[in-house]
mmJSON file of the N, C-alpha and C atoms, coordinates in Angstrom:
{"data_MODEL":{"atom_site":{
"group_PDB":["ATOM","ATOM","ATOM","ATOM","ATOM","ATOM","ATOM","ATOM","ATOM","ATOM","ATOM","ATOM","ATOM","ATOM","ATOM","ATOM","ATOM","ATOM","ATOM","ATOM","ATOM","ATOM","ATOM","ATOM","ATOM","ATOM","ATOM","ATOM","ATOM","ATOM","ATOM","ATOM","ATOM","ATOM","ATOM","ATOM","ATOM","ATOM","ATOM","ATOM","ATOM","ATOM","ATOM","ATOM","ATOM","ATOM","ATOM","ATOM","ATOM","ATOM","ATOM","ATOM","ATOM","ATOM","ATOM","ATOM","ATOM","ATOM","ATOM","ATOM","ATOM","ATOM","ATOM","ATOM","ATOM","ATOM","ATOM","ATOM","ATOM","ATOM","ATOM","ATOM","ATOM","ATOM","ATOM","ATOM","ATOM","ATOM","ATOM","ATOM","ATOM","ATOM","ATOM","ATOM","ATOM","ATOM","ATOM","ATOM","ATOM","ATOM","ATOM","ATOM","ATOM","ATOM","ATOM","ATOM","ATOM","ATOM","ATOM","ATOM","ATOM","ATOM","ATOM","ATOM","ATOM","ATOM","ATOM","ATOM","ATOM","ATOM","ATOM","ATOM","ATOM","ATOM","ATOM","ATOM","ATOM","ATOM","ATOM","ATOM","ATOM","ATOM","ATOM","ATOM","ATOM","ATOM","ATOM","ATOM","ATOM","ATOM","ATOM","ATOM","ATOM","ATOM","ATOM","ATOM","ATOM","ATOM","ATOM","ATOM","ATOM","ATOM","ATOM","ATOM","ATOM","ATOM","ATOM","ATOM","ATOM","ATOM","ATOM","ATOM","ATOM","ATOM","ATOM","ATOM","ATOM","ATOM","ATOM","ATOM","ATOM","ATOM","ATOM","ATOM","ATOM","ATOM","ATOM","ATOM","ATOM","ATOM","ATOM","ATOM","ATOM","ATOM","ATOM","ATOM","ATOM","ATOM","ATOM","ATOM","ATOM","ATOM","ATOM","ATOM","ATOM","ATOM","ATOM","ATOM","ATOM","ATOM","ATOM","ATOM","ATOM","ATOM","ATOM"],
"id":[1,2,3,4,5,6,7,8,9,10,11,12,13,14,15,16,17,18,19,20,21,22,23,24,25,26,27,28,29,30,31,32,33,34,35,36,37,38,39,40,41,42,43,44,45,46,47,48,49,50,51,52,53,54,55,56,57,58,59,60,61,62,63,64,65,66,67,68,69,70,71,72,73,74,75,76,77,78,79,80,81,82,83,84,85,86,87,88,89,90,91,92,93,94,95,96,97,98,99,100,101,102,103,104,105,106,107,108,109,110,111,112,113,114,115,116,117,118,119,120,121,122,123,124,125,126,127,128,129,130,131,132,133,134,135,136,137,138,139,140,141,142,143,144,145,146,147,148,149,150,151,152,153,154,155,156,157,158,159,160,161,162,163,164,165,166,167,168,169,170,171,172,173,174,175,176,177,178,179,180,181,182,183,184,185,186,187,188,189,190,191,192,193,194,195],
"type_symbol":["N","C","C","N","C","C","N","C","C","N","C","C","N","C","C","N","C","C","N","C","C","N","C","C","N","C","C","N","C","C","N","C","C","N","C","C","N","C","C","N","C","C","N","C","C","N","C","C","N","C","C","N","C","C","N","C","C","N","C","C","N","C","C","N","C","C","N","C","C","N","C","C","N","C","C","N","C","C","N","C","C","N","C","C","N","C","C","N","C","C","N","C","C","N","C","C","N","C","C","N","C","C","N","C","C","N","C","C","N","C","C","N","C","C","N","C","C","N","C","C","N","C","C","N","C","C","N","C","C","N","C","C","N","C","C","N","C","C","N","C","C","N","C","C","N","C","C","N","C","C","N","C","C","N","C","C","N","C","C","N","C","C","N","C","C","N","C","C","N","C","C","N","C","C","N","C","C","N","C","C","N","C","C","N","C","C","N","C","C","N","C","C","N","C","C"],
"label_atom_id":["N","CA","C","N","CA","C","N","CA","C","N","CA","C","N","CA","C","N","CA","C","N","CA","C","N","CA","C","N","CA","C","N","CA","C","N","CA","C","N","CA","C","N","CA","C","N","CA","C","N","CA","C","N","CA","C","N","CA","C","N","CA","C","N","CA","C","N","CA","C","N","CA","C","N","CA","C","N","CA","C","N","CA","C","N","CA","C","N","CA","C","N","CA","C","N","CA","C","N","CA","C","N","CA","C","N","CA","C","N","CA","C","N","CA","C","N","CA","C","N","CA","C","N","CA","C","N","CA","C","N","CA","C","N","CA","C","N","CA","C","N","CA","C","N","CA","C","N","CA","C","N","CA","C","N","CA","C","N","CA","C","N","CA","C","N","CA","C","N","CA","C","N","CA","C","N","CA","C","N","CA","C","N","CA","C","N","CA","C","N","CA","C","N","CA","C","N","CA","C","N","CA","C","N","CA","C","N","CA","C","N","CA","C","N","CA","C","N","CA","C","N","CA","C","N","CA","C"],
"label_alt_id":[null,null,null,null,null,null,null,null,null,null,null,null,null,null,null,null,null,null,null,null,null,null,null,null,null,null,null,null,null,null,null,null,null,null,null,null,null,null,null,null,null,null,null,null,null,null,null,null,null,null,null,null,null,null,null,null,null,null,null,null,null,null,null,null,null,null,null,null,null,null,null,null,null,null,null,null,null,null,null,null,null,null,null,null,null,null,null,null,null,null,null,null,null,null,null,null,null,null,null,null,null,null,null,null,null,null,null,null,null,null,null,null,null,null,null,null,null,null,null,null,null,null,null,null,null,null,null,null,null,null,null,null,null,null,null,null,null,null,null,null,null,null,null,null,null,null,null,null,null,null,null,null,null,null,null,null,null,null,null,null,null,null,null,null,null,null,null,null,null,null,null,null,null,null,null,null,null,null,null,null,null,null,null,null,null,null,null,null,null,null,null,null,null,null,null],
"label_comp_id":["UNK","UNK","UNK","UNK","UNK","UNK","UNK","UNK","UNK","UNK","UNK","UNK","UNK","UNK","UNK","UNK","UNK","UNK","UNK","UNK","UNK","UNK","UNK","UNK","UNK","UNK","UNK","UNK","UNK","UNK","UNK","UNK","UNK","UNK","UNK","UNK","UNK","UNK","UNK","UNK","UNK","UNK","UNK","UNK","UNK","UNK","UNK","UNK","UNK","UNK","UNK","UNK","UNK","UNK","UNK","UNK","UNK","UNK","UNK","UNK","UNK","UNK","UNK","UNK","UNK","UNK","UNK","UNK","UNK","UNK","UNK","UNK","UNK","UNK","UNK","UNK","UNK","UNK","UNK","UNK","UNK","UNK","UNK","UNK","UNK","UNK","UNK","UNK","UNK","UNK","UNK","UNK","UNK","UNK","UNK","UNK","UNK","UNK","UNK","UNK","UNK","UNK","UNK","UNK","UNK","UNK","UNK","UNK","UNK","UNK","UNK","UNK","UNK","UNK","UNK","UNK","UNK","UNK","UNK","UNK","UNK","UNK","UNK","UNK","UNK","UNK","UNK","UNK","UNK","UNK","UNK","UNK","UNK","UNK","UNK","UNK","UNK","UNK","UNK","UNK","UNK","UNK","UNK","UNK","UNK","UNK","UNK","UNK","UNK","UNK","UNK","UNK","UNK","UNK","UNK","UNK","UNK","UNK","UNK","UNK","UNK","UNK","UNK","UNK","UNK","UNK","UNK","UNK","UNK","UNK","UNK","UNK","UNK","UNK","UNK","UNK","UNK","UNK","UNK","UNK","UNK","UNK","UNK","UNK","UNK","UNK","UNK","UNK","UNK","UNK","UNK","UNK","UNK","UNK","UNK"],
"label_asym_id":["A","A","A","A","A","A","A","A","A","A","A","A","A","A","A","A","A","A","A","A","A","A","A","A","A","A","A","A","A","A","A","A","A","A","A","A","A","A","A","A","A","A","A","A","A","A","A","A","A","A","A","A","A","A","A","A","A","A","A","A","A","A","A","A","A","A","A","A","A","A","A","A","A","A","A","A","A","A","A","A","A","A","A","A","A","A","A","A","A","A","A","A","A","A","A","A","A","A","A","A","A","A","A","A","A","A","A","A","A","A","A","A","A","A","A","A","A","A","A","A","A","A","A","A","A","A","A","A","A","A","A","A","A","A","A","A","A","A","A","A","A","A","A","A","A","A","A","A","A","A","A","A","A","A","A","A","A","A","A","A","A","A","A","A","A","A","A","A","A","A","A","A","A","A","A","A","A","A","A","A","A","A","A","A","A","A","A","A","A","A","A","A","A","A","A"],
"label_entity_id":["1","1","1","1","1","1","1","1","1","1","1","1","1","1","1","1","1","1","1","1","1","1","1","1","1","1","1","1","1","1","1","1","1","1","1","1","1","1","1","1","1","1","1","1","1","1","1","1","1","1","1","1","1","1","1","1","1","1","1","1","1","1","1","1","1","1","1","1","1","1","1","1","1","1","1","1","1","1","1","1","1","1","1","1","1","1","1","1","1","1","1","1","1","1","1","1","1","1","1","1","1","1","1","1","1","1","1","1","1","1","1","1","1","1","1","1","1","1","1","1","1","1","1","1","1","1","1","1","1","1","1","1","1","1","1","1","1","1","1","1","1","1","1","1","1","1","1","1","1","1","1","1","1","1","1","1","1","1","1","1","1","1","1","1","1","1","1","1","1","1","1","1","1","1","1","1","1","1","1","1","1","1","1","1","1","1","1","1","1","1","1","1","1","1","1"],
"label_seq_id":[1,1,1,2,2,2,3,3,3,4,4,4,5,5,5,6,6,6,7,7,7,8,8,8,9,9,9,10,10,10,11,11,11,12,12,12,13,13,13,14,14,14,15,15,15,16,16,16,17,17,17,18,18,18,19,19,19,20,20,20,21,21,21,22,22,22,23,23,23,24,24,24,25,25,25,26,26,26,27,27,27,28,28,28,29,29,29,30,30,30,31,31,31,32,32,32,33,33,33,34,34,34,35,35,35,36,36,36,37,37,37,38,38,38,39,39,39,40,40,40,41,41,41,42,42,42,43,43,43,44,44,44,45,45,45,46,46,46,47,47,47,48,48,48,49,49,49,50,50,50,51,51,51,52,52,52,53,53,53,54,54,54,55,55,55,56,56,56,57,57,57,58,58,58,59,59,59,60,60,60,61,61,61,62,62,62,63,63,63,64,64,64,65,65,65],
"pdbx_PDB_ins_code":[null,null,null,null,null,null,null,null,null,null,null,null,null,null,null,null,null,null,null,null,null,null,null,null,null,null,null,null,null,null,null,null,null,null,null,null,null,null,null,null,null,null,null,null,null,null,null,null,null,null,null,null,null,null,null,null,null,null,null,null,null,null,null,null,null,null,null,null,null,null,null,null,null,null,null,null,null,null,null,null,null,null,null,null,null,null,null,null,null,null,null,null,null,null,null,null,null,null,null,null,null,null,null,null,null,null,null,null,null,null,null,null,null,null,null,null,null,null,null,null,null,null,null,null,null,null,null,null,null,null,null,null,null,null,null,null,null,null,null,null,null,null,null,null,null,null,null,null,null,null,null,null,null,null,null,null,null,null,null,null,null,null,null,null,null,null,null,null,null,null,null,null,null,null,null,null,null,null,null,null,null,null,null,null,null,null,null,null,null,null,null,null,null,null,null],
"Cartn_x":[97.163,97.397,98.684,99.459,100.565,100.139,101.345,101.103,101.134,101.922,102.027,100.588,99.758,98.292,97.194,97.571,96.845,96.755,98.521,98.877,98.332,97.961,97.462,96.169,95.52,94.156,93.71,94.545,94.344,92.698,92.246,90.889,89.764,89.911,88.963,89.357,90.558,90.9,90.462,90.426,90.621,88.944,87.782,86.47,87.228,87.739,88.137,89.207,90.036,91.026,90.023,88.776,88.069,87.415,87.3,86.455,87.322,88.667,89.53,90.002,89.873,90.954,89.591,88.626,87.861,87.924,88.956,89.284,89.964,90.828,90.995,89.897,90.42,89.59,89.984,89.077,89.441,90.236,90.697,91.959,93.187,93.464,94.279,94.088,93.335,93.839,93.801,93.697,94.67,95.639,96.261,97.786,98.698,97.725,98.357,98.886,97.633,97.753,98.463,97.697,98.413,100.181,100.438,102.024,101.951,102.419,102.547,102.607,103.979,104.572,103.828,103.316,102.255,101.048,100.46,98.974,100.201,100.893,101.662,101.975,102.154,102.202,101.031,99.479,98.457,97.723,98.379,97.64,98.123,99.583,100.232,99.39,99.382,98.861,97.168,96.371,95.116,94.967,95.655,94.896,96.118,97.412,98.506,98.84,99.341,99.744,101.276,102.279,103.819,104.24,105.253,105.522,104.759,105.674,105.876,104.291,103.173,101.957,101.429,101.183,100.883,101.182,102.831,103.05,102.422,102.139,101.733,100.464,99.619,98.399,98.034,98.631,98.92,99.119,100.295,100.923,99.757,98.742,97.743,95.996,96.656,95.431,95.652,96.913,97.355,97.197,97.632,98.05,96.019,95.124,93.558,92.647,93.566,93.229,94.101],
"Cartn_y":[119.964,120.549,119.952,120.673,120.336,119.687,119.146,118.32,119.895,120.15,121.495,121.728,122.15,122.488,121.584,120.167,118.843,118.909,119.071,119.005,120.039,121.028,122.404,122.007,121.776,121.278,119.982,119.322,118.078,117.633,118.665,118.275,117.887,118.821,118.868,118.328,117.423,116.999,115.132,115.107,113.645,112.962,114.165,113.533,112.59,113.68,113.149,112.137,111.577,110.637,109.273,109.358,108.394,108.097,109.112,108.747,107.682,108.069,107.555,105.907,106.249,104.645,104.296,104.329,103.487,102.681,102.014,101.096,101.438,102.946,103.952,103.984,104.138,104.55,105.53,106.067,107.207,107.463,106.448,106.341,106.159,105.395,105.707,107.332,108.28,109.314,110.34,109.849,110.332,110.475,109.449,108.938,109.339,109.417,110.408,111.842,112.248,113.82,115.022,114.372,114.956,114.577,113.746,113.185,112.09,112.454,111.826,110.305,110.113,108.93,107.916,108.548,107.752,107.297,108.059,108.017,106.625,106.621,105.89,104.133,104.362,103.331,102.732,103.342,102.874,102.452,102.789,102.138,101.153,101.281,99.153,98.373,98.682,97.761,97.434,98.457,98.254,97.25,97.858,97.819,96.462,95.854,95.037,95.214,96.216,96.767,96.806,96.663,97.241,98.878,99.481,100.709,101.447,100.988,102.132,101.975,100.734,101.389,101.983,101.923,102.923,104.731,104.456,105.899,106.159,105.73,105.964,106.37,105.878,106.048,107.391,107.493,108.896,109.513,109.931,110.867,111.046,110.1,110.223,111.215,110.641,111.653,113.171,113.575,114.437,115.552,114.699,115.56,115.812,115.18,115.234,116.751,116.516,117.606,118.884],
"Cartn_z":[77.83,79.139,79.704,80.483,80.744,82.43,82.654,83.687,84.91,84.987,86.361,86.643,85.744,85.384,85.876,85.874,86.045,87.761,87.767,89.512,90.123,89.684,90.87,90.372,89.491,89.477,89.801,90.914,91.149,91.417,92.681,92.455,91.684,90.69,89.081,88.652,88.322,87.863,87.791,89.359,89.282,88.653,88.474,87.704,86.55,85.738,84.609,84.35,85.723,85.738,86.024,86.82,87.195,85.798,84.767,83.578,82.347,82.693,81.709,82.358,83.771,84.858,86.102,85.606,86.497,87.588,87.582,88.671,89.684,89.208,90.27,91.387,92.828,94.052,94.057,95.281,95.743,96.367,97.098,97.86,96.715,95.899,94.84,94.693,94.233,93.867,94.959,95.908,97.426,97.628,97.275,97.178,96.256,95.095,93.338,93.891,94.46,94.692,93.676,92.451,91.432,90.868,91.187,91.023,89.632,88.916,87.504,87.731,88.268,88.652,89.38,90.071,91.258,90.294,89.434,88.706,87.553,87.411,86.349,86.978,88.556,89.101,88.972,89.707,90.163,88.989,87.377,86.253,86.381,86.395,86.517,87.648,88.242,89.624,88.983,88.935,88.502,87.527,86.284,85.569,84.723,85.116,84.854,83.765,83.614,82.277,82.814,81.679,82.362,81.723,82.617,82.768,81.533,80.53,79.299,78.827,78.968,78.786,79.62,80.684,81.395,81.225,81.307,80.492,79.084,78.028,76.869,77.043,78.266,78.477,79.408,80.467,80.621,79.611,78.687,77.906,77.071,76.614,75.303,76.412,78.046,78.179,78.657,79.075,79.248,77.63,76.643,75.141,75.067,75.674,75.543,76.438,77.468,78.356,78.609],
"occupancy":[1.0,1.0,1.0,1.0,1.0,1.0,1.0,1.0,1.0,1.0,1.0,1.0,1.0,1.0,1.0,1.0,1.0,1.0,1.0,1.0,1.0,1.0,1.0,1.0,1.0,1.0,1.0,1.0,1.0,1.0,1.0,1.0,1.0,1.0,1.0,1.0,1.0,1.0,1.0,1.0,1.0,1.0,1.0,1.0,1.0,1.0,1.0,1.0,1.0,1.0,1.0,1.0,1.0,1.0,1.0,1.0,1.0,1.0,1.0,1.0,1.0,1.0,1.0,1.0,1.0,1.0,1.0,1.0,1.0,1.0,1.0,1.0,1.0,1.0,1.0,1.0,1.0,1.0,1.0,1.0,1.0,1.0,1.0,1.0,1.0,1.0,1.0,1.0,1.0,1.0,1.0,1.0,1.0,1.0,1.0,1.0,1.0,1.0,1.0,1.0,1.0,1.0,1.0,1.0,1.0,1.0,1.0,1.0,1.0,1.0,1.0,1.0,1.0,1.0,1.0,1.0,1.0,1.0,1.0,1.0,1.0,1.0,1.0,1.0,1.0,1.0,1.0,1.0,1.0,1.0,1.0,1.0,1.0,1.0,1.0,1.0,1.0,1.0,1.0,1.0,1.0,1.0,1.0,1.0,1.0,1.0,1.0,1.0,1.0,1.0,1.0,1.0,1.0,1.0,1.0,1.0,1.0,1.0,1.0,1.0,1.0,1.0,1.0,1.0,1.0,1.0,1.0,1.0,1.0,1.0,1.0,1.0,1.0,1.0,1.0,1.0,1.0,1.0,1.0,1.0,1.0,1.0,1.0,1.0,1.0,1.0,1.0,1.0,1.0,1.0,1.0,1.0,1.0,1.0,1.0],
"B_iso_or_equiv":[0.0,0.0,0.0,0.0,0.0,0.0,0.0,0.0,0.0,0.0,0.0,0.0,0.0,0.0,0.0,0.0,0.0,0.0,0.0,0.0,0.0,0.0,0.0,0.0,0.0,0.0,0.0,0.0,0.0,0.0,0.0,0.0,0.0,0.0,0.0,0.0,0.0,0.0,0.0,0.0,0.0,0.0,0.0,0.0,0.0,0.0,0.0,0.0,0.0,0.0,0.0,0.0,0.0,0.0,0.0,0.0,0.0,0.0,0.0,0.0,0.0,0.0,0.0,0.0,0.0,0.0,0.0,0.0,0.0,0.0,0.0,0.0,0.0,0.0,0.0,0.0,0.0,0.0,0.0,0.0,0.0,0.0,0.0,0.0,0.0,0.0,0.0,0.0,0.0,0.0,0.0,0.0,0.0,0.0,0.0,0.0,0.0,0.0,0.0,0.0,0.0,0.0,0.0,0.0,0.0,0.0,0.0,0.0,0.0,0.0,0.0,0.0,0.0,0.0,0.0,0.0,0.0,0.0,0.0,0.0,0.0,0.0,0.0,0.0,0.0,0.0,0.0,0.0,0.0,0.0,0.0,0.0,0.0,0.0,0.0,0.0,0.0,0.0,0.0,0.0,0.0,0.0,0.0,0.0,0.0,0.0,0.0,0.0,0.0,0.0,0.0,0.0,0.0,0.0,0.0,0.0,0.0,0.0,0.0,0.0,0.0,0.0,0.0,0.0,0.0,0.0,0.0,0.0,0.0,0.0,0.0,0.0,0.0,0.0,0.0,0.0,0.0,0.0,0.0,0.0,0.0,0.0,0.0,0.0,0.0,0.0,0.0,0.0,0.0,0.0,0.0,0.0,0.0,0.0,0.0],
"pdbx_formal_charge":[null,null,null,null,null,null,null,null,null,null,null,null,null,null,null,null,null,null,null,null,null,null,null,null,null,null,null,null,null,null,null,null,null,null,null,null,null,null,null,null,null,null,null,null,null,null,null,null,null,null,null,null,null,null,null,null,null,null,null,null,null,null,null,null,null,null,null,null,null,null,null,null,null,null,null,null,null,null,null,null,null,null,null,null,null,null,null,null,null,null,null,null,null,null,null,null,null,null,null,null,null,null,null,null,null,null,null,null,null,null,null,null,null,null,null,null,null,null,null,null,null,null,null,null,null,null,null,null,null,null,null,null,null,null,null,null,null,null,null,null,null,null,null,null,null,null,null,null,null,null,null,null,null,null,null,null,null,null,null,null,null,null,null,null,null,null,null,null,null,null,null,null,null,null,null,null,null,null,null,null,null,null,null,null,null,null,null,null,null,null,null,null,null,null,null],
"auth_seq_id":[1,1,1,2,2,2,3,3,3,4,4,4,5,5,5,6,6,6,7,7,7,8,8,8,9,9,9,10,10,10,11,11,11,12,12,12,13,13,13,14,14,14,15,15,15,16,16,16,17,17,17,18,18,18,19,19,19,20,20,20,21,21,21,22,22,22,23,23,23,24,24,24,25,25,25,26,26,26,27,27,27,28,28,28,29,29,29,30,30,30,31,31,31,32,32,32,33,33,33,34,34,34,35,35,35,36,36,36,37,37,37,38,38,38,39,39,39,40,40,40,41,41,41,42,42,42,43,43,43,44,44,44,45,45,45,46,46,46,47,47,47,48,48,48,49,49,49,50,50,50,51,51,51,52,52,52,53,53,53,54,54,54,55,55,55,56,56,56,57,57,57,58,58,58,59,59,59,60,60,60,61,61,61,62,62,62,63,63,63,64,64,64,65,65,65],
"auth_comp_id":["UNK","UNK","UNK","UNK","UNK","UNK","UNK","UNK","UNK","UNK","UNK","UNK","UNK","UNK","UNK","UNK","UNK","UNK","UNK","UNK","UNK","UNK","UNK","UNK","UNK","UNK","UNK","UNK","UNK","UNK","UNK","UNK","UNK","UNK","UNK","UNK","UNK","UNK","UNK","UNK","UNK","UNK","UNK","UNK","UNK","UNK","UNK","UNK","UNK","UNK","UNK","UNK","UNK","UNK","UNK","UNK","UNK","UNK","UNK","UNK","UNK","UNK","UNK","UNK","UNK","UNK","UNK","UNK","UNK","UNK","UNK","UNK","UNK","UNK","UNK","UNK","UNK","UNK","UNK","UNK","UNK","UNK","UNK","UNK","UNK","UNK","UNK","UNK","UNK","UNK","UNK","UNK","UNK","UNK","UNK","UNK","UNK","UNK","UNK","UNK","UNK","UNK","UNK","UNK","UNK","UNK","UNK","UNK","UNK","UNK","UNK","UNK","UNK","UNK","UNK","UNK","UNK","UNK","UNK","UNK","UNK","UNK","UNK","UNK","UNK","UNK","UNK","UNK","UNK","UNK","UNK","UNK","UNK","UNK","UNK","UNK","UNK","UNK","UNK","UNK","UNK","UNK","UNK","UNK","UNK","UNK","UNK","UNK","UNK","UNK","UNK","UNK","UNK","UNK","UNK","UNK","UNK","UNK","UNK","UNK","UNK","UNK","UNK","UNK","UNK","UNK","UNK","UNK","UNK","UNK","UNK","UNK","UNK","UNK","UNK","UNK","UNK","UNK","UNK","UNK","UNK","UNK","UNK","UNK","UNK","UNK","UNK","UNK","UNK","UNK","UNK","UNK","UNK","UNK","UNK"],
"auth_asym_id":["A","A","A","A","A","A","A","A","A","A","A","A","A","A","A","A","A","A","A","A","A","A","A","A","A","A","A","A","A","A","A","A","A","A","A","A","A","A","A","A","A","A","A","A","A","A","A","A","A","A","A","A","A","A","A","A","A","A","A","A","A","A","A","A","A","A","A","A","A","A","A","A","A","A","A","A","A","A","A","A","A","A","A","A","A","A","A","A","A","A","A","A","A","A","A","A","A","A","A","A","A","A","A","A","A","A","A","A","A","A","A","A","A","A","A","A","A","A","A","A","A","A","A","A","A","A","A","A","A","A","A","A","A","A","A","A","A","A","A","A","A","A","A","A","A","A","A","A","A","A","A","A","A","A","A","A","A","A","A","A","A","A","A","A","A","A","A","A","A","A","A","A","A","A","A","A","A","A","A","A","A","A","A","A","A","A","A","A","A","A","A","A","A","A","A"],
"auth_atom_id":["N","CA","C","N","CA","C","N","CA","C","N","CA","C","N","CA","C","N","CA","C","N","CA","C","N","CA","C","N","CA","C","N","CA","C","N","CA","C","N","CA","C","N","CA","C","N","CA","C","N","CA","C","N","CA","C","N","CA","C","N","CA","C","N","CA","C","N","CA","C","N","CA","C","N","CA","C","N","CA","C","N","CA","C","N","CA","C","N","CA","C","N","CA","C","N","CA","C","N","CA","C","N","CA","C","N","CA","C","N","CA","C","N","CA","C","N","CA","C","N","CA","C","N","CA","C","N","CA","C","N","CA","C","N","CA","C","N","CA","C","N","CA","C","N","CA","C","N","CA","C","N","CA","C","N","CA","C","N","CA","C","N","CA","C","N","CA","C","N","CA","C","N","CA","C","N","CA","C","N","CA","C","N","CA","C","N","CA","C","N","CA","C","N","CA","C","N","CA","C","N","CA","C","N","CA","C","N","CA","C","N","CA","C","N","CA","C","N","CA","C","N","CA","C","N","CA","C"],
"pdbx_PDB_model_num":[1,1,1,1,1,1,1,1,1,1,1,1,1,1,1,1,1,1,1,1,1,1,1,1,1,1,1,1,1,1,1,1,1,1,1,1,1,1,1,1,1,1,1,1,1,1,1,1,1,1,1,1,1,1,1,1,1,1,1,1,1,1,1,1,1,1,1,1,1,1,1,1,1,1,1,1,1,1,1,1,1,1,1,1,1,1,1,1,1,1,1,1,1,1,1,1,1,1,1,1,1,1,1,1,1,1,1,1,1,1,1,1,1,1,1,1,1,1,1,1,1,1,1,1,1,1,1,1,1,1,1,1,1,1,1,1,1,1,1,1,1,1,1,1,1,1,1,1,1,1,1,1,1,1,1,1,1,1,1,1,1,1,1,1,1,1,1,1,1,1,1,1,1,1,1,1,1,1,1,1,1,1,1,1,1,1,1,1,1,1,1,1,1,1,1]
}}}
C-alpha cells in the first residue's frame, strides 16, 4: 500500500500502526495524522532507535499493508 492510501485512511489505519508500535499513544497518532515523517519521528523517540531504523521499519510495514 502506498503511503497517499495510508494518509486518507488515517483512521483505519492507525489499529494496525498500534499493532506494529505499541508504545504509540493516542495522542502520538494525533499528531501523525497520517504524516510519514511524523510516524518516523515518534518511532525514534519511543522506541530509541536512530532515523534510518525507524525508516526501514516504516518502509517494511508500509511494503505489508
Amino acid at each position: 500500500m502506498n503511503w497517499d492510501t495510508i494518509k486518507g485512511n488515517w483512521k483505519q489505519a492507525t489499529g494496525k500502526v498500534k499493532e506494529q508500535w505499541g508504545k504509540l499513544t493516542d495522542d502520538d497518532l494525533t499528531v501523525i495524522e497520517g504524516r510519514r515523517d511524523q510516524l518516523v519521528g515518534r518511532i525514534q523517540e519511543r522506541y530509541g532507535v536512530a532515523k534510518d531504523e525507524a525508516e526501514r521499519q516504516v518502509k517494511s510495514w508500509e511494503d505489508q499493508h
